[in-house]
C-alpha positions in Angstrom: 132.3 47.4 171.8 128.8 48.9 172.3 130.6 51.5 174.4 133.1 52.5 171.5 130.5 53.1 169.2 128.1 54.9 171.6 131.1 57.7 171.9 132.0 57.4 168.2 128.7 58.9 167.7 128.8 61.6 170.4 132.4 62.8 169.2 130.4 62.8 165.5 127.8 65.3 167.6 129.9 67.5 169.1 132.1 68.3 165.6 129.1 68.5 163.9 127.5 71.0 166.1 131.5 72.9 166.5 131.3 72.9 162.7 127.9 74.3 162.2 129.1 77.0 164.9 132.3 77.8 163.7 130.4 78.1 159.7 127.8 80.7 161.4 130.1 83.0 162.8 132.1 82.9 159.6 128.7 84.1 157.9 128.5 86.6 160.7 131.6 87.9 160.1 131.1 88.6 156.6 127.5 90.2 156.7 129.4 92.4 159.5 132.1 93.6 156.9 130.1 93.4 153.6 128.5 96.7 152.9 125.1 97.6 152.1 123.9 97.8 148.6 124.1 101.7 147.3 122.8 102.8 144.3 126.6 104.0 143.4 128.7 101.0 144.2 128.7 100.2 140.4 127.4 97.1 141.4 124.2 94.7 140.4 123.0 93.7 143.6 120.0 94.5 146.6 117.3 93.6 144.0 118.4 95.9 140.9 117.6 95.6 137.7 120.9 96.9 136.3 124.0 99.0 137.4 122.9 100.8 139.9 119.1 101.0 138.7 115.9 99.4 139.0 114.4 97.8 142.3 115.2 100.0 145.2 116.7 102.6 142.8 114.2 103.3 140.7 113.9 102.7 137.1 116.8 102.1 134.4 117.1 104.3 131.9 116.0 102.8 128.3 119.0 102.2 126.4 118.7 104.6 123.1 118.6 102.9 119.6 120.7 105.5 117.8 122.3 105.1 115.2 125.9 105.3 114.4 128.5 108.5 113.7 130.0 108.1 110.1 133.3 108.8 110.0 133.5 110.4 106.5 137.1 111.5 106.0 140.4 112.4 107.8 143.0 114.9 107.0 146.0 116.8 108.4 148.2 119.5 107.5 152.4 120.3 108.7 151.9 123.5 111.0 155.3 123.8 112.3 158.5 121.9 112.7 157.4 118.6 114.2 153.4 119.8 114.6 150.7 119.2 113.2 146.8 120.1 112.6 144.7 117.2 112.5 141.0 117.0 111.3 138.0 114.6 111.2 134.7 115.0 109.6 131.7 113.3 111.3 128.3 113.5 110.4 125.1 112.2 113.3 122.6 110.4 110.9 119.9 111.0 113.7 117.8 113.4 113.9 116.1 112.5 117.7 119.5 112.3 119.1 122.4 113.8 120.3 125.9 113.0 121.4 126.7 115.3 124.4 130.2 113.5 124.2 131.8 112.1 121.5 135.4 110.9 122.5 138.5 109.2 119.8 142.2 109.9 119.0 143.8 110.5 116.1 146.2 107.9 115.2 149.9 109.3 113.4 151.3 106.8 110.9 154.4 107.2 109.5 155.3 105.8 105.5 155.6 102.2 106.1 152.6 102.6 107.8 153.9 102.3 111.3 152.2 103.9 114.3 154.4 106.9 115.7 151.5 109.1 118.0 148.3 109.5 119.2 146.2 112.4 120.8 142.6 111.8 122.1 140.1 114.3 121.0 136.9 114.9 122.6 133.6 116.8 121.1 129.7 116.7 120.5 127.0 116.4 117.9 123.6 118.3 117.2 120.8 115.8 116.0 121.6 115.5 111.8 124.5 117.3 112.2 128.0 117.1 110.1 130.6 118.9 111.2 134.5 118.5 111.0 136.5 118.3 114.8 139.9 120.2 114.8 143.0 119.3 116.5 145.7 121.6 116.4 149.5 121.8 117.2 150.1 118.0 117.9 153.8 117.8 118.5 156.7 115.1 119.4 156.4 112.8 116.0 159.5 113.9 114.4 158.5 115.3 110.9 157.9 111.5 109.9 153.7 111.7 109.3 152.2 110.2 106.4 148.9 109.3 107.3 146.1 110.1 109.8 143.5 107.8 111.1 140.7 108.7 113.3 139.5 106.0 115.9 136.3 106.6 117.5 136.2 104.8 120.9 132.7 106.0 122.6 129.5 107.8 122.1 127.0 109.3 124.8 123.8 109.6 123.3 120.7 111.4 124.7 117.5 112.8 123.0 117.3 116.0 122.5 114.2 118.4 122.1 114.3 121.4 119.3 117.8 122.6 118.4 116.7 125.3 115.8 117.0 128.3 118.1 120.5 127.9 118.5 121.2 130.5 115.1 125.0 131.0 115.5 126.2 132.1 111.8 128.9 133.1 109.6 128.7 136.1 106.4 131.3 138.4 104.6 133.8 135.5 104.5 136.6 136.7 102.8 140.2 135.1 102.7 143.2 137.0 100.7 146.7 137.6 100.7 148.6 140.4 102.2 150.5 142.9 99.7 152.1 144.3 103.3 152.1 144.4 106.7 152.8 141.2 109.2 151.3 138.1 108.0 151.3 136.0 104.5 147.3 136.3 104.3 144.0 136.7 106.4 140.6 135.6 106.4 137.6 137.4 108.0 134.0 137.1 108.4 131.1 138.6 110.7 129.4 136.3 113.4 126.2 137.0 114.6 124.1 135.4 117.6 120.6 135.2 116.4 119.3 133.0 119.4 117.7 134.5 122.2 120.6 132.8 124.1 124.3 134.7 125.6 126.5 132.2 125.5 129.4 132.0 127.7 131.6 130.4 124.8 131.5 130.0 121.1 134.1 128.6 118.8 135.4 129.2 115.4 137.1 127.1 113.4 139.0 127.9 109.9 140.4 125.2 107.1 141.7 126.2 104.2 141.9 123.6 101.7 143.4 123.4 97.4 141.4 122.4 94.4 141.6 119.3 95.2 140.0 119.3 98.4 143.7 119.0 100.1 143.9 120.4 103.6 146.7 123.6 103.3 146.5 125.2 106.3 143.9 125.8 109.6 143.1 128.5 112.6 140.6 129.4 114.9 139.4 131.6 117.3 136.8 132.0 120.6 134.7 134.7 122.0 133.5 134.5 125.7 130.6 136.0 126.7 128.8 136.4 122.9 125.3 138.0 124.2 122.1 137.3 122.1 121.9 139.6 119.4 125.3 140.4 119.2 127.8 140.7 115.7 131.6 140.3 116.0 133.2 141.3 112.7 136.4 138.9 113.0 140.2 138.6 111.2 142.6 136.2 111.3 146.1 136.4 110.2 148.2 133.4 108.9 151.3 134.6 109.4 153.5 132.5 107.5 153.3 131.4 103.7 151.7 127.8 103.1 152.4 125.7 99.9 149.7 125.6 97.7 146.9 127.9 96.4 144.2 128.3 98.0 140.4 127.1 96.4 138.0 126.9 99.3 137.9 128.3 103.0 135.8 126.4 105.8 134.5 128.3 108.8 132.4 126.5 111.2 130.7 128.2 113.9 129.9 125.8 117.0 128.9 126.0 121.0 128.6 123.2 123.4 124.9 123.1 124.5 125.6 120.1 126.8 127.3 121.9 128.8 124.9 124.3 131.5 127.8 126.5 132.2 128.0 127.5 128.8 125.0 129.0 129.1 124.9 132.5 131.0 122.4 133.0 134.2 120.5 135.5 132.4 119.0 132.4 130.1 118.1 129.9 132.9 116.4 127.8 133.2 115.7 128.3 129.4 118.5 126.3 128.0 116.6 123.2 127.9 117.8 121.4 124.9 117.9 117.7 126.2 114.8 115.8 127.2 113.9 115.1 130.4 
């Protein structure tokens, strides 16, 4: 009897001490195949703080109390058998920040309210800036649209340093209608770069809109390489007629100054506009 319980205990032994061996090479095996902790493996691990910052990292960047783009209003105009010009007019209510990305859709509804499209849009705000983002020549609805919705879905915010010397602007606008030639009408206007920047692209945008504030009918234009300084007297032609008389014209002038390609070598490094 003594004997049976004597090897009990040493069979007891040996699985233990088989188990403890067999659970250490398990452990062995998966700090063999586990990777190390990087400060890009979009993981919180190896002592960090957060994503991929703090500890070994170095610090997180302090998450910036900005405060919300207003949506003020959404419009769209018929451009074309089954297209369509869509706008959205945002304003930044801060003036120590900046979005260097903005990104949404516009969301196509037709007259029961259904939704029949979408197109994502992305853009970019100046601290206290309003401005109106354009999206033109959305196609494969049908002719169906009744409504336009914007949906904003994300915001990159980052503080910015003095914007003022950016000085893109817009004078002699002038919109009328053709008595000949190709084209129903045309509006112009002369844009000048005041900065001491040369910017590698700068956008126009035009809306035409009816007493009532109605959108009738959009265009726009780009000019690469617009040096500092320099005036381009510009025209463009709507070349079709558009229901509805026209009571106001909207130019907006705009470049991205996000973006370091935008601006040309000549400038570097002086196109500092975010903080560091």
């Amino acid at each position: 009897m003594d004997f049976d319980i004597e090897r009990k205990k040493r069979r007891q032994k040996i699985m233990a001490v088989f188990g403890a061996v067999l659970l250490g090479l398990f452990v062995l095996v998966i700090l063999w195949f586990t990777p190390e902790p990087t400060c890009s493996d979009g993981k919180k691990n190896g002592g960090e703080v957060g994503v991929d910052c703090g500890g070994f990292c170095g610090p997180c960047s302090e998450k910036i109390a900005a405060q919300d783009v207003i949506v003020q209003k959404t419009d769209f105009v018929a451009s074309g058998k089954d297209m369509y010009d869509a706008v959205v007019w945002i304003d930044n209510p801060n003036d120590k920040y900046g979005a260097r990305s903005i990104k949404g859709k516009f969301l196509f509804f037709d007259v029961s309210g259904k939704q029949i499209g979408e197109v994502p849009v992305e853009s970019f705000l100046l601290p206290n800036e309003t401005k109106y983002v354009l999206k033109q020549g959305v196609s494969g609805m049908g002719e169906s649209v009744s409504s336009v919705e914007w949906k904003l879905e994300n915001v990159d915010w980052v503080e910015m340093q003095e914007t003022s010397g950016l000085r893109l602007s817009i004078t002699d606008r002038k919109y009328q209608e053709l008595a000949s030639g190709a084209g129903f009408s045309q509006v112009s206007g002369l844009l000048t770069n005041g900065s001491t920047y040369d910017w590698n692209d700068v956008v126009i945008s035009i809306l035409l809109v009816d007493r009532s504030g109605k959108l009738l009918a959009t265009h726009g234009t780009s000019r690469q390489t617009f040096r500092s300084g320099e005036k381009w007297d510009f025209r463009l032609i709507f070349p079709e007629r558009f229901p509805g008389d026209v009571y106001g014209v909207d130019m907006q002038v705009e470049t991205n100054i996000y973006n370091n390609t935008n601006f040309l070598k000549a400038n570097l490094p002086g196109g500092a506009f975010q903080a560091r």
